[in-house]
N, CA, C and O atoms as CSV, one atom per row, in Angstrom:
chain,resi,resn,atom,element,x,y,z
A,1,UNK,N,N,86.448,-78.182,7.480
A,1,UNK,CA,C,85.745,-79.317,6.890
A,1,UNK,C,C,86.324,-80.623,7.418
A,1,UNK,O,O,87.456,-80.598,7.901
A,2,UNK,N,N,85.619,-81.793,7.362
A,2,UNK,CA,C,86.141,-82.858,7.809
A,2,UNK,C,C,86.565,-83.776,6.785
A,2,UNK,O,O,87.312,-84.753,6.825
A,3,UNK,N,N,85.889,-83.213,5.829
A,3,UNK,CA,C,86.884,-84.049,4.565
A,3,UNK,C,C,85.682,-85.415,4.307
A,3,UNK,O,O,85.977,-86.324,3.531
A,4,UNK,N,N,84.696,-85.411,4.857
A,4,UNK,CA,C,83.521,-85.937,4.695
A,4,UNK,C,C,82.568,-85.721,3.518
A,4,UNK,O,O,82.247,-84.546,3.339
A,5,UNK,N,N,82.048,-86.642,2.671
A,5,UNK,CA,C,81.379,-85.618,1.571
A,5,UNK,C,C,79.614,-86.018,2.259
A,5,UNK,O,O,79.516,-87.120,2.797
A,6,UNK,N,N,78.746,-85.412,2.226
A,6,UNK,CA,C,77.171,-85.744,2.069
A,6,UNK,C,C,76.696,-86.725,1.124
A,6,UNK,O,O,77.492,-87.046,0.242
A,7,UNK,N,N,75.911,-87.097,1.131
A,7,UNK,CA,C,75.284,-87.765,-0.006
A,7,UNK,C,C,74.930,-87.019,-1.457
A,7,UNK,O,O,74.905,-87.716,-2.471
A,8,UNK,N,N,74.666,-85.630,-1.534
A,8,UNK,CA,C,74.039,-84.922,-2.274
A,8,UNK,C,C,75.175,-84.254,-3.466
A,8,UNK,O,O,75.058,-83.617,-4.513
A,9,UNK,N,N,76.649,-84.960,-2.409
A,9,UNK,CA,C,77.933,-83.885,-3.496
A,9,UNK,C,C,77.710,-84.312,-4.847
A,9,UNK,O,O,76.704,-84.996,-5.035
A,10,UNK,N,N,78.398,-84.062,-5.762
A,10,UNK,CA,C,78.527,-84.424,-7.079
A,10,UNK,C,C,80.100,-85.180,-7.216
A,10,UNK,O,O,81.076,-85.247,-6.469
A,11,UNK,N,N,79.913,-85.479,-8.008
A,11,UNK,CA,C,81.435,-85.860,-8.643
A,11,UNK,C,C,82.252,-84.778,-8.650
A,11,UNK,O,O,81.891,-83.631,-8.914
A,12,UNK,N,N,83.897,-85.302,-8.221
A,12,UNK,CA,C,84.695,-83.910,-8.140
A,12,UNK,C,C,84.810,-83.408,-9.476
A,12,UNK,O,O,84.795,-82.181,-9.575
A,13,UNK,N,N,84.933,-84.141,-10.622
A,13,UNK,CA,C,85.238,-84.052,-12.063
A,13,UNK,C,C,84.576,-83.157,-12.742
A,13,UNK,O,O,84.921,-82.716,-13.838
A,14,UNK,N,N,82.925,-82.640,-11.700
A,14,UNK,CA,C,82.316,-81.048,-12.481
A,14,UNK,C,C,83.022,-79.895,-12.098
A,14,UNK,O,O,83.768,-79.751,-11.129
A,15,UNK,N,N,82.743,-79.193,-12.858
A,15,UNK,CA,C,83.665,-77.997,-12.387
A,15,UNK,C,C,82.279,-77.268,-12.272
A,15,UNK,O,O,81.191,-77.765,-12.563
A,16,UNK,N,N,82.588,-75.567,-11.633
A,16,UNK,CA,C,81.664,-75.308,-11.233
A,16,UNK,C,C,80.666,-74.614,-11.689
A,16,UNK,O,O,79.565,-74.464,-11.159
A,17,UNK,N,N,81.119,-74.108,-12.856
A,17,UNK,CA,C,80.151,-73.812,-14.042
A,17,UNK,C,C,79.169,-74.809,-14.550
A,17,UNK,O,O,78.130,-74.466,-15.115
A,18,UNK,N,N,79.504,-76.033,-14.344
A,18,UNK,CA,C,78.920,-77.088,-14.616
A,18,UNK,C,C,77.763,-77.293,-13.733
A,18,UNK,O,O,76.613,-77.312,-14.170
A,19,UNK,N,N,78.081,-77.457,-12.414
A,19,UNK,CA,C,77.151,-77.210,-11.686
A,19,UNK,C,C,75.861,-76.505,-11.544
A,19,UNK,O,O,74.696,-76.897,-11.486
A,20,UNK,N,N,76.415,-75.366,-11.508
A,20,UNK,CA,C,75.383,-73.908,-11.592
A,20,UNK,C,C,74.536,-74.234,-12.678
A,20,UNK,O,O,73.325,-74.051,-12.553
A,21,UNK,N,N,75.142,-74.826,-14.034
A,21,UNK,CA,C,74.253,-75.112,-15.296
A,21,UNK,C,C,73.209,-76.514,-15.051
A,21,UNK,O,O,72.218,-76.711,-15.754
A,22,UNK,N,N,73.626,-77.405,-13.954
A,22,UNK,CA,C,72.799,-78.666,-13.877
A,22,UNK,C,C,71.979,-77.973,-12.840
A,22,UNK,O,O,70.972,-78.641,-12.606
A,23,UNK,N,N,72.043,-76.844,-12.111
A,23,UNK,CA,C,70.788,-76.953,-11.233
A,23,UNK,C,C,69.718,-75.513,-11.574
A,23,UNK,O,O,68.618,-75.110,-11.195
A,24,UNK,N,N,70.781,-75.078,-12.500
A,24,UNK,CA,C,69.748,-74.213,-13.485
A,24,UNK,C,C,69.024,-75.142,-14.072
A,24,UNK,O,O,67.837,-74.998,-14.365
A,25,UNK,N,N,69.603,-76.010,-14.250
A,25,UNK,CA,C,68.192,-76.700,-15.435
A,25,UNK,C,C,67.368,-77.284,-14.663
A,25,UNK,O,O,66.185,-77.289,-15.002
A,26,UNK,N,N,67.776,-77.941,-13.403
A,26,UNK,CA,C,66.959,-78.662,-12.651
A,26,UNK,C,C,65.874,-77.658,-11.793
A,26,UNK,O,O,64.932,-78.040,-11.099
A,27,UNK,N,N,66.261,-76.394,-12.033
A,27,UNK,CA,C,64.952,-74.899,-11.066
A,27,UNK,C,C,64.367,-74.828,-12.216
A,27,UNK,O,O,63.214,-75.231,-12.367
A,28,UNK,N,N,65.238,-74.190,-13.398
A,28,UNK,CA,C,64.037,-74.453,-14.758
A,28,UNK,C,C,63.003,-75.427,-14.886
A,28,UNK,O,O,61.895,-75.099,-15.309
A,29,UNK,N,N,63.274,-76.598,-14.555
A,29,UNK,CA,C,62.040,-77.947,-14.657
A,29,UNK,C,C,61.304,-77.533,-13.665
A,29,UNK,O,O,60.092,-77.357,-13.791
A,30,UNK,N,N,61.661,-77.421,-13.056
A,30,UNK,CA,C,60.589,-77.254,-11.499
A,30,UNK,C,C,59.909,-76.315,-11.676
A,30,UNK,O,O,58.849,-76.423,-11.060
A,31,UNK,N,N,60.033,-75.070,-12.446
A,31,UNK,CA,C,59.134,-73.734,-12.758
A,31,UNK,C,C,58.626,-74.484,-13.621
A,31,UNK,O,O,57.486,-74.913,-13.443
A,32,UNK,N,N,59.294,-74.783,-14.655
A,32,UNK,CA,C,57.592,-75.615,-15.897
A,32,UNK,C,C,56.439,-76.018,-15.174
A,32,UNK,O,O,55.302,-75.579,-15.004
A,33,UNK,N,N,57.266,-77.238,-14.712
A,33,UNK,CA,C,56.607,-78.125,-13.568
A,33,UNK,C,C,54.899,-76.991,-13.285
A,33,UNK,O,O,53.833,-76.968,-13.899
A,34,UNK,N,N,55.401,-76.232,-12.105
A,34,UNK,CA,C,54.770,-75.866,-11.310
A,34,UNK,C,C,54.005,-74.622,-11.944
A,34,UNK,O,O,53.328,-73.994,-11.131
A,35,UNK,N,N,53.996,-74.192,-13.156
A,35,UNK,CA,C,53.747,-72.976,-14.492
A,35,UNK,C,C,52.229,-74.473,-14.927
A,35,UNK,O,O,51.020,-74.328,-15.106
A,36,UNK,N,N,52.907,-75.445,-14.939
A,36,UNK,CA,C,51.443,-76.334,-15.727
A,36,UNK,C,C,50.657,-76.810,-14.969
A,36,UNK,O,O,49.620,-77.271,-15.445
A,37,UNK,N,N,50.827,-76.849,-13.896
A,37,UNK,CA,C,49.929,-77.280,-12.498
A,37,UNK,C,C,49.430,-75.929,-12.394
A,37,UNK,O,O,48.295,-76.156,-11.977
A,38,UNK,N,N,49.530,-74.552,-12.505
A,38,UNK,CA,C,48.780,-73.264,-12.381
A,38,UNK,C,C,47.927,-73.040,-13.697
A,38,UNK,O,O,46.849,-72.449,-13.758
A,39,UNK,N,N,48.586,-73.595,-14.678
A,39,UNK,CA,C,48.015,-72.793,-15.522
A,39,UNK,C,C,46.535,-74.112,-15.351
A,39,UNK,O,O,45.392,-73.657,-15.310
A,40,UNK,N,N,46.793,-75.973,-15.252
A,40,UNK,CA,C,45.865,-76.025,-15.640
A,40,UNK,C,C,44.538,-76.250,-14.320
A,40,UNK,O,O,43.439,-76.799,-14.394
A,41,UNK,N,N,45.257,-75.538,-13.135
A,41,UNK,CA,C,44.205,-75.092,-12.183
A,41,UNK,C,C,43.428,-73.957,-12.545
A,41,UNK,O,O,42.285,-73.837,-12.104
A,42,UNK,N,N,44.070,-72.884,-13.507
A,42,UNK,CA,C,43.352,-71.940,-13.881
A,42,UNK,C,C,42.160,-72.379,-14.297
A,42,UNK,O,O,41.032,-72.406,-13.807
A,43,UNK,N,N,42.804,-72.827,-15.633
A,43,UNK,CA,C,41.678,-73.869,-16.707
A,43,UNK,C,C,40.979,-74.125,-16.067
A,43,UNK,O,O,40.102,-73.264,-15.998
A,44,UNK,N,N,40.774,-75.229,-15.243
A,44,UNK,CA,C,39.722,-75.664,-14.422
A,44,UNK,C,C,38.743,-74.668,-13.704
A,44,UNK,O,O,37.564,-75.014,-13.619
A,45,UNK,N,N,39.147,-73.405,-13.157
A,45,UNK,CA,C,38.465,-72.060,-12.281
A,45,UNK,C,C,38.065,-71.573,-13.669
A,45,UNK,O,O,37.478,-70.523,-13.407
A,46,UNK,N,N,38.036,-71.740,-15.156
A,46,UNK,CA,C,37.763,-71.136,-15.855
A,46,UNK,C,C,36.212,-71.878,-16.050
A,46,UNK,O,O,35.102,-71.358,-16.165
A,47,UNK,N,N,36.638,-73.330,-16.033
A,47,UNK,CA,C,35.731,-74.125,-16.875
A,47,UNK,C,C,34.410,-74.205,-15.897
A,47,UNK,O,O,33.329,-74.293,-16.478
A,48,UNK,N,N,34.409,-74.175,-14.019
A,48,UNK,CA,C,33.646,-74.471,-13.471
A,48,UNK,C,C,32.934,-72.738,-13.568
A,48,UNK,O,O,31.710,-72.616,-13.541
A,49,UNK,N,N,33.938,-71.361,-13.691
A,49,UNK,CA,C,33.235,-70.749,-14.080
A,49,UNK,C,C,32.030,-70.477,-14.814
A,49,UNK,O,O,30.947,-70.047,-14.417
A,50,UNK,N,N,32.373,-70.766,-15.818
A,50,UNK,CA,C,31.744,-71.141,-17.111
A,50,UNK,C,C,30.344,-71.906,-16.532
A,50,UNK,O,O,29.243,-71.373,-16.668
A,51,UNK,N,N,30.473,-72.868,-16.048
A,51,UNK,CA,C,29.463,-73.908,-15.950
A,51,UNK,C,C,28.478,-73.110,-14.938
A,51,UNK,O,O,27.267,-73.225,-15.130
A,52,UNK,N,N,28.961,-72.276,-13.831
A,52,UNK,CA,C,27.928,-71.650,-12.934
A,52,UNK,C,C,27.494,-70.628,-13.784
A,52,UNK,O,O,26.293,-70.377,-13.886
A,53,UNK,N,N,28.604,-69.832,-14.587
A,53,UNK,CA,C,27.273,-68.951,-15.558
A,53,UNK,C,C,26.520,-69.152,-16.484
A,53,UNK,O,O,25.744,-68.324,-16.961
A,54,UNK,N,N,26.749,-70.828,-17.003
A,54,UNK,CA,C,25.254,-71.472,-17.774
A,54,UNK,C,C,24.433,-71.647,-16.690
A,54,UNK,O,O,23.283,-71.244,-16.864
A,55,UNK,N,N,24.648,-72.061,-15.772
A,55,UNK,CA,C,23.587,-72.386,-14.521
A,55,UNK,C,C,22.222,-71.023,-14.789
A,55,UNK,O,O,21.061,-71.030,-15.199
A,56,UNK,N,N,23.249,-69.917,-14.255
A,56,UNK,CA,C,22.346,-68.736,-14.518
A,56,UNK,C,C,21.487,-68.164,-15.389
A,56,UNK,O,O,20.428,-67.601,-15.108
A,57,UNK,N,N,22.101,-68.365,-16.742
A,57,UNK,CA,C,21.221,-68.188,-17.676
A,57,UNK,C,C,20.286,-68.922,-17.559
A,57,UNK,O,O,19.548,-68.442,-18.419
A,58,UNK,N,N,19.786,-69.680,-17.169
A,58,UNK,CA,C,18.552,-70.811,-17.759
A,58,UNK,C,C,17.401,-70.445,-17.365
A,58,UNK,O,O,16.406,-71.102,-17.671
């Protein structure tokens, strides 16, 4: 190592349990995240469903 840190390090003061727990939470958000953008694309493939099979009936 060069003894250089990146931009992305953390503070030395987390330890590393700490860590693992801040970017668990930060993959956890990102699955919500991306769980409500599916679910409400579903919704939507549900609703235009819907609307082409009133089409049909008429």
């Amino acid at each position: 190592m060069n003894g250089r840190q990146s931009v992305q390090d953390q503070p030395t003061d987390e330890t590393p349990q700490q860590i693992v727990e801040r970017e668990l939470q930060a993959a956890q958000e990102q699955v919500r995240r991306v769980a409500a953008e599916l679910r409400a694309g579903l919704a939507e493939d549900d609703r235009l469903a819907a609307e082409e099979r009133a089409k049909g009936e008429h």
